[in-house]
C-alpha positions in Angstrom: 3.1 -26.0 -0.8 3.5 -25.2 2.8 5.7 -22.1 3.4 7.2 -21.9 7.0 8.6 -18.1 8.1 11.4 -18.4 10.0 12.0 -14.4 9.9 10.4 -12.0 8.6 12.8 -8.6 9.1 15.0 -6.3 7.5 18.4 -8.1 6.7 19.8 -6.6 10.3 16.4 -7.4 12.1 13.6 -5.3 13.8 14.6 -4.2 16.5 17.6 -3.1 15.3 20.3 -3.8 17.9 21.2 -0.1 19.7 18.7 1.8 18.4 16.5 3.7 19.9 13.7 4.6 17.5 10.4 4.1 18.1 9.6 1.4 15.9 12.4 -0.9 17.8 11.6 -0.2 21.2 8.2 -1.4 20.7 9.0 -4.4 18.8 8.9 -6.9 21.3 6.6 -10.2 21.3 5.2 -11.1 18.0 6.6 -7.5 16.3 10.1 -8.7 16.7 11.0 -10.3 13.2 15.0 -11.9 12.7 16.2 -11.6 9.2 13.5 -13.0 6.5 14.2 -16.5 5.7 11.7 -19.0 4.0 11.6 -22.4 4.4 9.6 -24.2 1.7 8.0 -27.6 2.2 11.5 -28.3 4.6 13.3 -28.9 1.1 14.3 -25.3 0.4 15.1 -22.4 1.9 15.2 -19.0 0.7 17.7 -16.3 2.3 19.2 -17.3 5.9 18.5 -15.6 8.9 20.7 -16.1 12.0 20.3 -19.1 13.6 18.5 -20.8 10.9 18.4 -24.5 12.8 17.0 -22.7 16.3 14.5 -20.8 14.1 13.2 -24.1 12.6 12.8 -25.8 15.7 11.0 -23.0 17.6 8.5 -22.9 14.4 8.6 -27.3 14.8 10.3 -27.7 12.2 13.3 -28.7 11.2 16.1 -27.9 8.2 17.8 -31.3 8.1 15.8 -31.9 4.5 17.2 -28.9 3.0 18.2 -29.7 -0.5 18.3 -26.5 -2.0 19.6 -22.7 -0.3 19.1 -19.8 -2.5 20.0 -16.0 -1.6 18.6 -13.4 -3.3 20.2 -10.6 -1.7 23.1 -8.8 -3.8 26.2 -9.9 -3.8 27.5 -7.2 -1.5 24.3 -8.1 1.2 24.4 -9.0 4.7 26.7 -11.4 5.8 24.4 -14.1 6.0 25.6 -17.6 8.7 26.3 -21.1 6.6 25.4 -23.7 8.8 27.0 -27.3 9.3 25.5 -30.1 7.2 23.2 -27.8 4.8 23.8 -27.2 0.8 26.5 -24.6 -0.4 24.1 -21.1 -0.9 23.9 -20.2 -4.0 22.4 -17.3 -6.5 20.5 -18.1 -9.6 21.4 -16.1 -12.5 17.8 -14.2 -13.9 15.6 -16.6 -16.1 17.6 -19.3 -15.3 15.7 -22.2 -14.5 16.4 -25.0 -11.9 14.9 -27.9 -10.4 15.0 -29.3 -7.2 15.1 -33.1 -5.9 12.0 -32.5 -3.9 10.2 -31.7 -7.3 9.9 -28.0 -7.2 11.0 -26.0 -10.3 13.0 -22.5 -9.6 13.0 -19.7 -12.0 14.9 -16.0 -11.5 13.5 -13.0 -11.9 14.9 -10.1 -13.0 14.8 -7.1 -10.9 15.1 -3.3 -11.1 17.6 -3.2 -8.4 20.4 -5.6 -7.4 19.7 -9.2 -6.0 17.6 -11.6 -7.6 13.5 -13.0 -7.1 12.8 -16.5 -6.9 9.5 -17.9 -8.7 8.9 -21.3 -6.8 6.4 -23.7 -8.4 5.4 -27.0 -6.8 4.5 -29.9 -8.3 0.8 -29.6 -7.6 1.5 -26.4 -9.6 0.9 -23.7 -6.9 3.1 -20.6 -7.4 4.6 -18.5 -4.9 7.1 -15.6 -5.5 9.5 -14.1 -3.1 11.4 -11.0 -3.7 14.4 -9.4 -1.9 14.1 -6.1 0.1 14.1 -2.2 -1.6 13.3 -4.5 -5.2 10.5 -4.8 -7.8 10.4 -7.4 -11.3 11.5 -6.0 -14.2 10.4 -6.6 -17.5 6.5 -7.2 -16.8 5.1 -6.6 -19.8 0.8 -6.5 -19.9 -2.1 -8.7 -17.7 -2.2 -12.7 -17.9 0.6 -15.3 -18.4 3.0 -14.6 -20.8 7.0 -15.4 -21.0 7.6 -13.8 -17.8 4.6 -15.5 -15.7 3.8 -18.5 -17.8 1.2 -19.3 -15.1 -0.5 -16.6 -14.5 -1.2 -15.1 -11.1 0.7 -16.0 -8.4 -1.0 -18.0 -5.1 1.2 -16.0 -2.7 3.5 -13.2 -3.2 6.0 -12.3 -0.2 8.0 -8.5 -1.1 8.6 -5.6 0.8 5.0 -4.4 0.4 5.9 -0.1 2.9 9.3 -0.3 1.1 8.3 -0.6 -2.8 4.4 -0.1 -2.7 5.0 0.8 -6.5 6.3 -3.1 -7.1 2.7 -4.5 -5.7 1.4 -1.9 -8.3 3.7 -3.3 -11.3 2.7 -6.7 -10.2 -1.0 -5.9 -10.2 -1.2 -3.9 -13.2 0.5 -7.0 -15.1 -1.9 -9.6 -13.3 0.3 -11.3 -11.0 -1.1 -9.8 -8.6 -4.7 -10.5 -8.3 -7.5 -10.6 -5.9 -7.0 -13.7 -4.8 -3.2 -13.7 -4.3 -2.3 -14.0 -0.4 0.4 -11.0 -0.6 2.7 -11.0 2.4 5.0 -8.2 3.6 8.7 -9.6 4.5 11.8 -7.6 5.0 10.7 -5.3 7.6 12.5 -2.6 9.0 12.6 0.4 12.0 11.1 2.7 9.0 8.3 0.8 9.4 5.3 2.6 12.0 5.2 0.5 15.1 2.5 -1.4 16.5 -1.0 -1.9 14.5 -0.4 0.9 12.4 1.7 -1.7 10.3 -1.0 -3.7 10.0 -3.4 -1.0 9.6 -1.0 0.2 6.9 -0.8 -3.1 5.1 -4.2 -3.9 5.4 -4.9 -0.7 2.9 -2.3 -1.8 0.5 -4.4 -5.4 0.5 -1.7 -7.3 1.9 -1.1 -9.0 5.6 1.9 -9.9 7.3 2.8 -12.7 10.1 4.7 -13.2 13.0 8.1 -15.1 13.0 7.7 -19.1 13.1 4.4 -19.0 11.0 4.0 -21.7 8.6 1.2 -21.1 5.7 -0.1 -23.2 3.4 -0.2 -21.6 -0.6 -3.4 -21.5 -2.1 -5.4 -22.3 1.2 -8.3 -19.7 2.7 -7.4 -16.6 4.6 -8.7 -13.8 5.9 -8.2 -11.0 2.8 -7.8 -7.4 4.4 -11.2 -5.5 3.5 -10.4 -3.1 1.1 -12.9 -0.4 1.5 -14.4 1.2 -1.7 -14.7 4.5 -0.9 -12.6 6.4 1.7 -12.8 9.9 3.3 -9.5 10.8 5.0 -10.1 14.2 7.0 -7.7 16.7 8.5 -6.3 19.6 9.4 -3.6 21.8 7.6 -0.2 20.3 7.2 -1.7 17.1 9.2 -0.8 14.5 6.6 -3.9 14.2 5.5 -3.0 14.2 1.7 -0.2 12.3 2.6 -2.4 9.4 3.7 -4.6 9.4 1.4 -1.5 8.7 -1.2 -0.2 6.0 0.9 -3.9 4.0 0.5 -3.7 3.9 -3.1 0.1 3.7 -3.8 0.5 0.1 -4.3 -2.3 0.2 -7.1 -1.9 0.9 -10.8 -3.4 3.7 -12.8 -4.7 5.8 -10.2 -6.4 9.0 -11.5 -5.4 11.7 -9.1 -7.8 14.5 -9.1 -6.8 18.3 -8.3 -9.4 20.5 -7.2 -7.7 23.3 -6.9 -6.7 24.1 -10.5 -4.1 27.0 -11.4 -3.4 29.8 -9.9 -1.5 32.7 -12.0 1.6 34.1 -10.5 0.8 32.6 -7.1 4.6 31.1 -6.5 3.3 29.6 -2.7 0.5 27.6 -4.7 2.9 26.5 -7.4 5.6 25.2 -4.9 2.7 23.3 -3.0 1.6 22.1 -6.3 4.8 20.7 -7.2 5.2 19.3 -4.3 2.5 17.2 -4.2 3.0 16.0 -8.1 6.6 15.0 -7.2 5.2 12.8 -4.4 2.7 10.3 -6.5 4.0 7.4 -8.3 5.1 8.3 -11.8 2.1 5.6 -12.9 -0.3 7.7 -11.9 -2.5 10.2 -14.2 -3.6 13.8 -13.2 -6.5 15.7 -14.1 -7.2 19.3 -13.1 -11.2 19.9 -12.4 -13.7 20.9 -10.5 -16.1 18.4 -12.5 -16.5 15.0 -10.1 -19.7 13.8 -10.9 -18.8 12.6 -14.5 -15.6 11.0 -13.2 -17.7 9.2 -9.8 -20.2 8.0 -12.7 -17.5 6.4 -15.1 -16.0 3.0 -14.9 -12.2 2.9 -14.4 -9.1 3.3 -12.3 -9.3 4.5 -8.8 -9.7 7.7 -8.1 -8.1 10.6 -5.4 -9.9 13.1 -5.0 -8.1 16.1 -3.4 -9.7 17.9 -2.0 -13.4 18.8 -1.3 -12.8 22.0 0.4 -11.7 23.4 -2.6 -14.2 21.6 -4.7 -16.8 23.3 -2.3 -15.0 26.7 -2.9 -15.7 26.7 -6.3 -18.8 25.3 -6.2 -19.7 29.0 -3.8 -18.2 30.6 -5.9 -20.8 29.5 -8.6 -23.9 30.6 -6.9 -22.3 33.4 -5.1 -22.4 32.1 -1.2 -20.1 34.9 -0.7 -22.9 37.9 -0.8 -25.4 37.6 1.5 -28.2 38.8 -0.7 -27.0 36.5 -3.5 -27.2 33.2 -0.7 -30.5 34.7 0.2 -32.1 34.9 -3.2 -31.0 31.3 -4.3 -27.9 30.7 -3.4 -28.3 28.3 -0.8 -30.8 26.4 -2.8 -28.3 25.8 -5.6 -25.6 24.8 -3.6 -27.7 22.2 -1.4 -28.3 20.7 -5.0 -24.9 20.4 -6.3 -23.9 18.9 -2.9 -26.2 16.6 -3.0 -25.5 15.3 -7.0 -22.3 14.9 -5.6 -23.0 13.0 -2.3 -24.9 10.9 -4.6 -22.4 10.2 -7.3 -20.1 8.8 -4.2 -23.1 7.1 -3.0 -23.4 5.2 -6.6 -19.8 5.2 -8.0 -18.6 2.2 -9.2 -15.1 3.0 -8.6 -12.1 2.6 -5.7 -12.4 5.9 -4.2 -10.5 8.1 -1.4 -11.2 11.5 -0.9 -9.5 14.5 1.1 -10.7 17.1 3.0 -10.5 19.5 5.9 -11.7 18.8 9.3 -13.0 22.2 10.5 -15.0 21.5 13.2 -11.7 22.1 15.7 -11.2 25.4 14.4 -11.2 29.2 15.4 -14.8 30.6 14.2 -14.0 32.8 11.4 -14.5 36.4 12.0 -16.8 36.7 8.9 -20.4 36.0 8.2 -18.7 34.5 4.6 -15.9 32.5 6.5 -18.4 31.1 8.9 -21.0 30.0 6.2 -17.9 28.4 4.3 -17.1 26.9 7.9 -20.6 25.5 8.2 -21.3 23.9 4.5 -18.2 22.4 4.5 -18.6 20.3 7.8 -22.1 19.4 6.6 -20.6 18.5 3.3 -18.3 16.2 5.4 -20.7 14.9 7.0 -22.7 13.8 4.4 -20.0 12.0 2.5 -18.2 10.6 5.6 -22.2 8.9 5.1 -21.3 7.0 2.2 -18.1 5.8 2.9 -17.2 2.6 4.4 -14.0 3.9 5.8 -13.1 7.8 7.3 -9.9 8.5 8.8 -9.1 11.5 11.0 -5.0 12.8 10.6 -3.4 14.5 13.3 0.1 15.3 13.1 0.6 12.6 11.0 -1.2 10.1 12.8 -4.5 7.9 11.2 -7.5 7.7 13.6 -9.9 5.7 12.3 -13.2 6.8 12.5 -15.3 4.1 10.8 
């Protein structure tokens, strides 16, 4: 099945016309996407994007064998342009079935938002599904084939990945979505970050996306974004740090969020920070308040965010009393240098997807106290040492990913 993209933006495109945003003015070149539109071995095409005959001729191909137009926007969508000579558009009602001349089968899938998805299967059997913007399936119910996916994993999956991360997670937890599944991002918009942060972006989330006129071919070889195992995402306060650490594990399922930080009794600041950050994670995801990392590094399972090891190594001071300087003296500094390094070597052997958060506090002010500075000091060596065994470490300021490694 040979999939030709003849646009691959929001319904009003990207740029936007008139705006003046950041993410349009540097869409220009191979970052300027017309509305998403698929054409589908040249017999169907899915959703219409302006000037559907001119955007299959500058891709080389051409729309005259067009058998079949479906839309799966919602019925009060974009106005979309019906040109001369092609079939009526139409909308499939979900899990209705249809077959096409050209000898694909059609099924519609039921989504949690209006519009409808398209499940296209080819005759060789290879499986694609395509899903309207701001949409996810509904109605997954567990891994494998079963009513809703009677084939199993799909060979490509097009959705809009920045949009509805939490929709690549359904799909994955279900096992539609599976390693070897070429999962494009379609339907992009001006809230998307300009330039190769997209791609950076997408790349985390395991999925790709193209330039306009790109035709693919399902099931054949491509480059799959490197997913790194274990990630260390440094910062500042208020940088986005924790922020970014989120967004790498958002499209996945199950993730086990870690708080390091535990409760704090009539503190009403830590509580409202708290809060904040539990309101943010997908509603998928578990929590689990402790200090203890190197059983949960060891253990098989779900990935894992850890957040954060400043207050992991807070608590771990505060266990061989770093804070006195006779107590550090007398022992102190031994014990901690050996719980460091258990955990620098649980991330070193862990088995699991992992991204951890911290503070960068190398930029700092130098504390004012002989305490502050030692905290100062074992934390950067701390970081150090872990930003060892990671493949990836990212470096937030004001918002903004540096990569490091």
């Amino acid at each position: 099945m040979e999939l030709t993209l003849l646009g691959t933006g929001a319904p009003e495109g990207l740029p936007r016309p008139d705006c003046p945003c950041a993410s349009c003015a540097t869409a220009v070149g191979d970052e300027a996407r017309a509305a998403t539109a698929v054409l589908v071995d040249g017999a169907l095409l899915l959703d219409l994007t302006p000037g559907p005959a001119f955007a299959a001729a500058r891709a080389g191909r051409s729309i005259a064998g067009v058998r079949q137009v479906l839309l799966s926007h919602p019925h009060d969508g974009p106005a979309v342009e019906f040109p001369a000579g092609l079939p009526a558009p139409v909308r499939v009602p979900d899990g209705r079935e249809l077959a096409v001349i050209s000898g694909h089968r059609i099924r519609a899938v039921a989504l949690d938002a209006p519009g409808t998805g398209y499940e296209v299967t080819a005759a060789d059997g290879e499986r694609l599904l395509y899903l309207p913007p701001g949409a996810a399936p509904a109605g997954l119910n567990g891994p494998g084939p079963g009513p809703d996916r009677p084939g199993g994993p799909y060979d490509m999956v097009l959705l809009d990945v920045l949009g509805r991360p939490d929709a690549l997670a359904r799909l994955r937890s279900a096992g539609a979505v599976t390693a070897t599944t070429d999962v494009l991002a379609v339907h992009l918009d001006h809230d998307v970050p300009p330039g190769r942060e997209l791609h950076r972006q997408l790349a985390a989330a395991g999925a790709r996306t193209v330039p306009d006129g790109t035709t693919l071919v399902v099931g054949d070889y491509h480059a799959v974004p490197d997913l790194p195992r274990r990630t260390l995402v440094l910062g500042g306060a208020r940088s986005g740090k924790s922020v970014e650490a989120e967004r790498r594990l958002e499209s996945f399922p199950d993730v086990l969020y870690v708080a390091t930080g535990g409760t704090r009794p009539g503190d009403a600041d830590w509580a409202a920070r708290v809060a904040l950050h539990r309101e943010r994670r997908p509603g998928s995801w578990r929590t689990a308040e402790t200090t203890d990392l190197v059983p949960l590094l060891a253990a098989e399972g779900p990935p894992l965010l850890l957040d954060c090891l400043s207050l992991w190594l807070t608590d771990a001071m505060d266990s061989v009393g770093a804070w006195d300087d006779e107590s550090w003296a007398d022992g102190g500094a031994d014990a901690l240098a050996a719980r460091v390094a258990e955990l620098v070597a649980a991330v070193r052997a862990t088995p699991r997807t992992v991204v951890v958060v911290s503070n960068e506090v190398g930029s700092g002010v130098v504390p004012a106290t002989a305490s502050g500075r030692r905290f100062r000091d074992e934390l950067g060596r701390l970081n150090t040492m872990v930003a060892g065994e990671c493949e990836h470490v990212l470096l937030v300021v004001a918002g903004q990913a540096l990569t490091l490694r």
